[in-house]
C-alpha positions as CSV (number, residue, x, y, z in Angstrom):
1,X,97.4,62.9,107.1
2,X,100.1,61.9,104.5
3,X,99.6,63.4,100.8
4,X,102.5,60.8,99.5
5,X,101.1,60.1,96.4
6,X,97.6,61.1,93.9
7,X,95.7,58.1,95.8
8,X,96.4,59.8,99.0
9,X,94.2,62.7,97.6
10,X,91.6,60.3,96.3
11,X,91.4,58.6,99.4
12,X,90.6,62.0,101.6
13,X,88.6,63.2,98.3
14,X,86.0,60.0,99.2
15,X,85.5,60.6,102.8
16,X,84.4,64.0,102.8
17,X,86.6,65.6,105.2
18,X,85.2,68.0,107.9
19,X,85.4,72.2,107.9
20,X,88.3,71.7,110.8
21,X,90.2,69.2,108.4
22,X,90.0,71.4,105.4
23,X,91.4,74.0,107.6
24,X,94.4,72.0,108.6
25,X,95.0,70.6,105.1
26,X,95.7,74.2,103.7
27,X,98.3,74.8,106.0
28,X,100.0,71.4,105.0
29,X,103.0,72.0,102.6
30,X,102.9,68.8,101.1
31,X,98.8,69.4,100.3
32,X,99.4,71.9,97.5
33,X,102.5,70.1,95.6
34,X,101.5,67.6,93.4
35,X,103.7,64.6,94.5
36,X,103.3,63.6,90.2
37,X,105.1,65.7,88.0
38,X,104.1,65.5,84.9
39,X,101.4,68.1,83.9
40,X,98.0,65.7,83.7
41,X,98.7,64.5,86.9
42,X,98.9,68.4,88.6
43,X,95.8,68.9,86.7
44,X,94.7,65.9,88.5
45,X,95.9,66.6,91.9
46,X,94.7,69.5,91.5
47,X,90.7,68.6,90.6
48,X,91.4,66.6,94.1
49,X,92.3,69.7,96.1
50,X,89.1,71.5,94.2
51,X,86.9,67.9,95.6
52,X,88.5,68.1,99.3
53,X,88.1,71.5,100.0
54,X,84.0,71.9,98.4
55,X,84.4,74.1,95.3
56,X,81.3,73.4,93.2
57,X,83.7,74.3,89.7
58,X,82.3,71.2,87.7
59,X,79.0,72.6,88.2
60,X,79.4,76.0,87.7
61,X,81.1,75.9,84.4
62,X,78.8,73.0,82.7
63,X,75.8,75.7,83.7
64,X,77.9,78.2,82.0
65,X,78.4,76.3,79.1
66,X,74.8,75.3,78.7
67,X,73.6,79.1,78.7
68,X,76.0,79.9,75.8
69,X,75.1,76.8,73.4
70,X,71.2,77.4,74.3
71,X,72.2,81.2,73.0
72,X,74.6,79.6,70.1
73,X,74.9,75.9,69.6
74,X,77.1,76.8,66.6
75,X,79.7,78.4,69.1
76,X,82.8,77.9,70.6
77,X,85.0,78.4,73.6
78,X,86.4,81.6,71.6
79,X,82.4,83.0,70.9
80,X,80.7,81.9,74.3
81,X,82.5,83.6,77.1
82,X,82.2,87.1,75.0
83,X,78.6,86.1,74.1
84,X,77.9,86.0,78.1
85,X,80.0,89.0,78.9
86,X,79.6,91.9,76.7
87,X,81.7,91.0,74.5
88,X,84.7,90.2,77.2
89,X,86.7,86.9,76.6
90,X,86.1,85.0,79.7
91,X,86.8,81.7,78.5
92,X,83.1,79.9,79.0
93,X,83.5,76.2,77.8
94,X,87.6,75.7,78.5
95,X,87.4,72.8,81.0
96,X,87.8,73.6,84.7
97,X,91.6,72.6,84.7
98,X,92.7,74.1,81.6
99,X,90.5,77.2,82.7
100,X,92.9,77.4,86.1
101,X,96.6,77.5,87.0
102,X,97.2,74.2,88.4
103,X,98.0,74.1,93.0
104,X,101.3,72.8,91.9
105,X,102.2,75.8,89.9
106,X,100.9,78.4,92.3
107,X,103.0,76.8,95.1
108,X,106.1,76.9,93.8
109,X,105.3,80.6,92.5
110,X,105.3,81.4,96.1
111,X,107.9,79.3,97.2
112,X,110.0,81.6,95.0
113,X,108.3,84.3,95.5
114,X,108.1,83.9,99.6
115,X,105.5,86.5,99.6
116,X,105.7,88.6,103.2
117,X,102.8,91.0,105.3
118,X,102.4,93.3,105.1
119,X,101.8,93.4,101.6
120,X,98.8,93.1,98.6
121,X,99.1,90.4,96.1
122,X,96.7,91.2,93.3
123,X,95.5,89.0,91.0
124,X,94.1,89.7,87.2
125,X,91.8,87.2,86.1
126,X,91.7,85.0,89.2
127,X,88.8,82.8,88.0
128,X,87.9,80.7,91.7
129,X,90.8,82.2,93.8
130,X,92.8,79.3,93.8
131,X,95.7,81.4,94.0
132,X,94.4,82.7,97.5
133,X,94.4,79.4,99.1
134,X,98.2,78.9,98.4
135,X,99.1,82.0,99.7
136,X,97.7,81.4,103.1
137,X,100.1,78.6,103.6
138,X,103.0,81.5,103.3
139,X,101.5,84.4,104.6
140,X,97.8,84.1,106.1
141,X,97.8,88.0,106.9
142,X,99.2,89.1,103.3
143,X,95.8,91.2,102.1
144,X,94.7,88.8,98.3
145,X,92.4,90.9,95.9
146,X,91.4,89.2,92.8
147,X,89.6,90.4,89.8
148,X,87.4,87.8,87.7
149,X,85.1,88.6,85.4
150,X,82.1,86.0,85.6
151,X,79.9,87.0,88.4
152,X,79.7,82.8,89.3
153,X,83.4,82.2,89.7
154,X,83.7,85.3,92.0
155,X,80.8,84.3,94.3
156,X,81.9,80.5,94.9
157,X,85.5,81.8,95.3
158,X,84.6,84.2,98.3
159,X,81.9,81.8,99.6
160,X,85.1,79.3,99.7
161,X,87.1,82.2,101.7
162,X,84.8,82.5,104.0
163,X,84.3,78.9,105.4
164,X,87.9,78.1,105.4
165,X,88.4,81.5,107.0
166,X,90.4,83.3,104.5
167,X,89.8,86.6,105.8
168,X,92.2,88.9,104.3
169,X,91.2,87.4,100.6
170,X,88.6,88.6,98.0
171,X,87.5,88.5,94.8
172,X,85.9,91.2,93.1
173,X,84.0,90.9,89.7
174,X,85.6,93.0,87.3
175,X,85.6,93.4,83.7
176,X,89.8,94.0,82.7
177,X,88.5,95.1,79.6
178,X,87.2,98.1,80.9
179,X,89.3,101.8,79.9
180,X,88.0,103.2,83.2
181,X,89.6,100.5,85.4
182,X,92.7,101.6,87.1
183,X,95.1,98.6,88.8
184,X,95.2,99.4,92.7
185,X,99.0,99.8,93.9
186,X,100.4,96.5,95.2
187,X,103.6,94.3,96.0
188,X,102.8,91.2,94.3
189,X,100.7,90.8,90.7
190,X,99.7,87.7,89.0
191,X,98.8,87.6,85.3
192,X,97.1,84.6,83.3
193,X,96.1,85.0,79.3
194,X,92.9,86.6,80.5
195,X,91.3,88.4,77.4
196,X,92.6,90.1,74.2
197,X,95.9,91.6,73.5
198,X,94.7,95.0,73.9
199,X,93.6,94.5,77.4
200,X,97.0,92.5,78.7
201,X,99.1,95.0,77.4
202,X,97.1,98.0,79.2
203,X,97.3,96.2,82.6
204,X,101.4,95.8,81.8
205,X,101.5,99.7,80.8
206,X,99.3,100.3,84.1
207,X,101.8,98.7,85.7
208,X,105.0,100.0,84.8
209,X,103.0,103.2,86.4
210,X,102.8,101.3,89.1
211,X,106.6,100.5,89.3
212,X,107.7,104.2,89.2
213,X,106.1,104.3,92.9
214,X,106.9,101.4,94.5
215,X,108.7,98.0,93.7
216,X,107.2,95.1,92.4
217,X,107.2,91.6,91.2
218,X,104.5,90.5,88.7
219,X,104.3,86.7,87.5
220,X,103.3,86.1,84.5
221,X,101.7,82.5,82.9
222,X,100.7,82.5,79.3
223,X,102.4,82.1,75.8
224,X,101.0,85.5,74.9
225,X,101.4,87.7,78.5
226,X,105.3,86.4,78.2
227,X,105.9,87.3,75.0
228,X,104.6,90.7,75.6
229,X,106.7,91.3,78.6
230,X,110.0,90.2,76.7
231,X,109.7,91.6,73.5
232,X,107.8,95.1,74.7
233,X,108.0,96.0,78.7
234,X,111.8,96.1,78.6
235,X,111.7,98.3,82.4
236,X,110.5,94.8,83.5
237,X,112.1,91.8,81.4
238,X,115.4,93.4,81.2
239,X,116.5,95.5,84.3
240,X,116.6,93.3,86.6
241,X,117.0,89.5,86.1
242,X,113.5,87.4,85.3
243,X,112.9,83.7,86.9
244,X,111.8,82.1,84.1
245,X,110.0,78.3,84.7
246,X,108.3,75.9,81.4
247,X,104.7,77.5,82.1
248,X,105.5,81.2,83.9
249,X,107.6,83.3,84.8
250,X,108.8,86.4,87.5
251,X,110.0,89.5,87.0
252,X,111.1,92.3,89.1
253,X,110.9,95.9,88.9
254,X,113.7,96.4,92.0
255,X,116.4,94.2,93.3
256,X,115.0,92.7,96.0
């Protein structure tokens, strides 16, 4: 199969492709970049991947955002996530695609990245693990742990893993918020907006700890999570010399 252009992934979206298909299709390098560059269209491409490989997203996050107005119809995507979880921004009524890094983006993270085993590539506020199918293409033994917050995304994220035979990746429900949670040591860290400021900036402080073991690299998406790291985590932004793209960027702890 071809993936030449967006009808490409409409076309295999409509026939309902089979488990040994979806299989080969993760492994194709052309499957996860979007072969449309501007932004709508790798949201597009990638609500096709989503389609082709079985995620039940749409669902999942309409049912989420029908408990929170039933609680509080006055609400808003900034009340309803912490309305659901204690409090804990979780982002309940963003649409799926604006909720999740696009397969574009996460591809060519890795293909700058070129993530090796053995290694752990730990991801804070992973949402449906998206992240994990793109890394398989690179390096299928490479250990993924993800932490997401909403009990729903976690379980359709590792119920994805396991038909497509993702067997070194998990996701693990996990509250970020939380001052008894400690970041597990790990080569490669991926960080999204995913709560308040107080909570980004303690996983960045956690991992500077982090960095005095071992080297890292840590990519960063967000307006907020990038302006942190320039302006206040100078061991990471400033040492050694940051990747920087329109929508994230990489930094380094080492020379690598």
């Amino acid at each position: 199969m071809r993936f030449d252009s967006l009808i490409d992934f409409e076309v295999v979206a409509q026939t309902l492709p089979s488990l040994e298909e979806k299989k080969s299709f993760i492994l194709d390098p052309h499957f996860f970049n979007c072969p449309q560059h501007d932004f709508k269209n790798k949201q597009k491409h990638s609500a096709l991947i989503d389609k082709i490989l079985g995620y039940e997203i749409d669902r999942l996050e309409l049912g989420l955002l029908k408990k929170a107005k039933t609680l509080y119809p006055e609400g808003s995507m900034k009340t309803w996530g912490r309305l659901l979880h204690n409090g804990s921004q979780s982002w309940v009524g963003l649409t799926p695609q604006q909720l999740q890094t696009t397969y574009n983006e996460l591809w060519q993270m890795c293909e700058l990245l070129n993530p090796k085993y053995p290694g752990t590539f730990v991801d804070f506020g992973a949402g449906y693990g998206r992240l994990a199918l793109v890394l398989n293409l690179y390096a299928p033994k490479l250990k993924f742990l993800g932490y997401e917050i909403v009990s729903e995304r976690v379980i359709e994220g590792n119920r994805l893993f396991d038909i497509l035979g993702l067997t070194e990746a998990k996701l693990t429900q996990q509250d970020l918020s939380d001052d008894h949670f400690v970041i597990p040591d790990a080569d490669y860290y991926f960080m999204y907006d995913f709560g308040d400021s107080e909570h980004i900036r303690r996983i960045l402080t956690q991992l500077e700890f982090v960095a005095e073991r071992r080297p890292i690299r840590v990519v960063v998406r967000g307006d907020y999570s990038r302006h942190q790291v320039q302006n206040f985590y100078p061991w990471l932004s400033q040492v050694f010399k940051a990747y920087h793209e329109e929508r994230f960027s990489i930094y380094s702890s080492a020379s690598f």
